[in-house]
C-alpha positions in Angstrom: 114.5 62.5 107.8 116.2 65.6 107.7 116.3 67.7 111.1 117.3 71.1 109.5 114.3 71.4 108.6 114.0 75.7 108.0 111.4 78.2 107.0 110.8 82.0 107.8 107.9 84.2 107.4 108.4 87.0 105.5 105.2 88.5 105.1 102.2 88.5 106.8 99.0 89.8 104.6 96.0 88.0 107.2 94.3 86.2 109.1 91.4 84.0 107.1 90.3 82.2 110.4 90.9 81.0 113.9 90.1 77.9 116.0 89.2 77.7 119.8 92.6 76.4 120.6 94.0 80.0 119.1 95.9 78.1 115.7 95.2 80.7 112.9 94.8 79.9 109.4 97.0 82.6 107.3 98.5 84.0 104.2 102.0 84.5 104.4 104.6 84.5 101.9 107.2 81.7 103.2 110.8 80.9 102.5 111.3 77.3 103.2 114.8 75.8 103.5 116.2 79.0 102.5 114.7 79.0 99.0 112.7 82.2 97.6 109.3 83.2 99.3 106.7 81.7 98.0 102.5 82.7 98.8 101.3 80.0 101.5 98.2 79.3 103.2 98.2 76.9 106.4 97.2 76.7 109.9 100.0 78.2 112.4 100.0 77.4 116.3 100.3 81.1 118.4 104.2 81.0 118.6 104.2 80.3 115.2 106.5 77.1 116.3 104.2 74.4 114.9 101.9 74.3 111.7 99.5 72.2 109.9 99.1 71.2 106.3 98.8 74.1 104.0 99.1 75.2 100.3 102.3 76.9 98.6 102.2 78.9 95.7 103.9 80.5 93.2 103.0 84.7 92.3 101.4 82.7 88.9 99.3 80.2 90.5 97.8 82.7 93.8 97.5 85.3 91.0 95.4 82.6 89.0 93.3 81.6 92.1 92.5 85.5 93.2 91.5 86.2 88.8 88.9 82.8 89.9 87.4 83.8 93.5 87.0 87.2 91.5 84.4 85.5 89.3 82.2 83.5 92.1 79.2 85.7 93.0 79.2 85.4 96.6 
């Protein structure tokens, strides 16, 4: 198991929710391990030390998913 284990936020575009314990769920874009950003939605503690399980995207694939929650009539 690899202990270097790196990422930075690069951008920060919101906040989609928060839990009583003050862990947000965001959108970022994330570099991970020193790669190139990439869109990502998870669940970050307040230092933004620890996270949950989220979902990484390319600019294709969030692209695809904003051109489908632009068709739901909510």
């Amino acid at each position: 198991m690899a202990d270097d284990f790196s990422f930075k936020i690069i951008d920060s575009f919101g906040v989609l929710s928060e839990s009583k314990a003050g862990w947000k769920t965001e959108l970022n874009t994330v570099s991970w391990g020193d790669r190139p950003a990439k869109y990502d939605i998870r669940s970050w503690s307040p230092d933004h030390q620890k996270m949950g399980k989220g979902v990484t995207m390319t600019k294709e694939e969030i692209t695809a998913l904003r051109d489908l929650l632009n068709k739901l009539e909510l």
